[in-house]
C-alpha positions in Angstrom: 0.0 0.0 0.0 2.9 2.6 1.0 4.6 1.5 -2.0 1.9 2.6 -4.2 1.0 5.8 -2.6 4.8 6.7 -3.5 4.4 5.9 -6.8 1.1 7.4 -7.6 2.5 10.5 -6.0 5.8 10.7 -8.2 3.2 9.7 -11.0 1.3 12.9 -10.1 4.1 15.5 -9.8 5.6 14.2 -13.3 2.0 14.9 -15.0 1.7 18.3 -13.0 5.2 19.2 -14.6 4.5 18.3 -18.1 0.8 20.1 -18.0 2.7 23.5 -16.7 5.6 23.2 -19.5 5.4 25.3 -22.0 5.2 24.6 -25.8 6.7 27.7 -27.1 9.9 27.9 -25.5 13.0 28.6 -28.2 16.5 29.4 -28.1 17.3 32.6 -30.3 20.2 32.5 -31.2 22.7 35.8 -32.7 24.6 34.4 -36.4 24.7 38.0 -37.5 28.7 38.9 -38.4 28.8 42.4 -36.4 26.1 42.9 -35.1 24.9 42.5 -31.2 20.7 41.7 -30.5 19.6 44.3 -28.0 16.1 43.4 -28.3 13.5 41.0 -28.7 9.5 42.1 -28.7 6.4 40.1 -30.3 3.6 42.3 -31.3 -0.2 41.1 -29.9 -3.2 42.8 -28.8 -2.2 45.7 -30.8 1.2 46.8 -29.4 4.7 45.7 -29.0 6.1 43.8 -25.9 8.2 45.0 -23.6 12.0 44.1 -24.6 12.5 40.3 -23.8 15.7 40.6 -23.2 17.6 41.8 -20.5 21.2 41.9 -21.8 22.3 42.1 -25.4 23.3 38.8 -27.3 26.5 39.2 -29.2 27.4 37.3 -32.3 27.4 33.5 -31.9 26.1 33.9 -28.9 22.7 32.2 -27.9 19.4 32.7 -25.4 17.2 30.6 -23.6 13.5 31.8 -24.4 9.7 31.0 -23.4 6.6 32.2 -23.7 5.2 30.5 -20.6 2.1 29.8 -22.9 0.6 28.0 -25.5 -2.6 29.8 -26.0 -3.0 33.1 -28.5 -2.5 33.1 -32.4 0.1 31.2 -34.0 1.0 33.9 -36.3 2.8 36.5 -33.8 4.8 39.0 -35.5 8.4 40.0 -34.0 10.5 42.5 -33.9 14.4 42.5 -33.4 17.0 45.1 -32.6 20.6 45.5 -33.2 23.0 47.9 -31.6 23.9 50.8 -34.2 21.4 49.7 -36.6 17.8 49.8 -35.5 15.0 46.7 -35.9 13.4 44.7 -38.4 10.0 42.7 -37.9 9.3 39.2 -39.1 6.4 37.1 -39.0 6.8 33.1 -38.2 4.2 30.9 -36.9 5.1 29.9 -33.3 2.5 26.8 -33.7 4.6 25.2 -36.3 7.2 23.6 -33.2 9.8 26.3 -33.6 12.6 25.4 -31.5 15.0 27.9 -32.3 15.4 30.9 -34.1 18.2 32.1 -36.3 19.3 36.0 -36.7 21.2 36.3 -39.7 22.9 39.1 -41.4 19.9 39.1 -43.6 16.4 37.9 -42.3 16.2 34.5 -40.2 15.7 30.7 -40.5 14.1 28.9 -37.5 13.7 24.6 -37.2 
């Protein structure tokens, strides 16, 4: 009887970790020759985010990222930001499994 009150609990804290994961967490990650990411910002409900980041990514450097959701539109534009040149926006559909996210001197490429 103990035996299975262990297990069902470890069965339960395993479930309640996988139902609070998120499925859009990514990695982004900085192939631009020259150029340093100072921001990241996804455009919903009409506006832009706040700056995702809270340091700058140089190149071939990498980040850790999540939206600690899966609900919303697939389809969320995003903007990113490069010291001494300014931003660009991009559209990718976050529903598709992206995994990570490419920033390259020209446009992106995500798997």
């Amino acid at each position: 009887m103990k035996r299975a009150t262990i297990l069902s609990t470890i069965l339960m804290l395993a479930l309640v970790n996988v139902a609070s994961a998120s499925n859009y967490a990514f990695r982004l990650y900085n192939r631009a020759e020259g150029y340093t990411i100072n921001g990241f910002y996804t455009f919903q409900n009409g506006r832009w985010s706040d700056n995702w980041l809270r340091g700058r990514i140089r190149p071939g450097q990498k980040v850790d990222m999540d939206w600690f959701s899966n609900e919303g539109s697939c389809v969320v534009p995003f903007r990113v930001s490069w010291d001494n040149y300014g931003a660009e926006d991009f559209k990718i559909d976050w529903c598709k499994g992206v995994s990570n996210i490419y920033m390259k001197d020209k446009g992106f490429a995500w798997d």
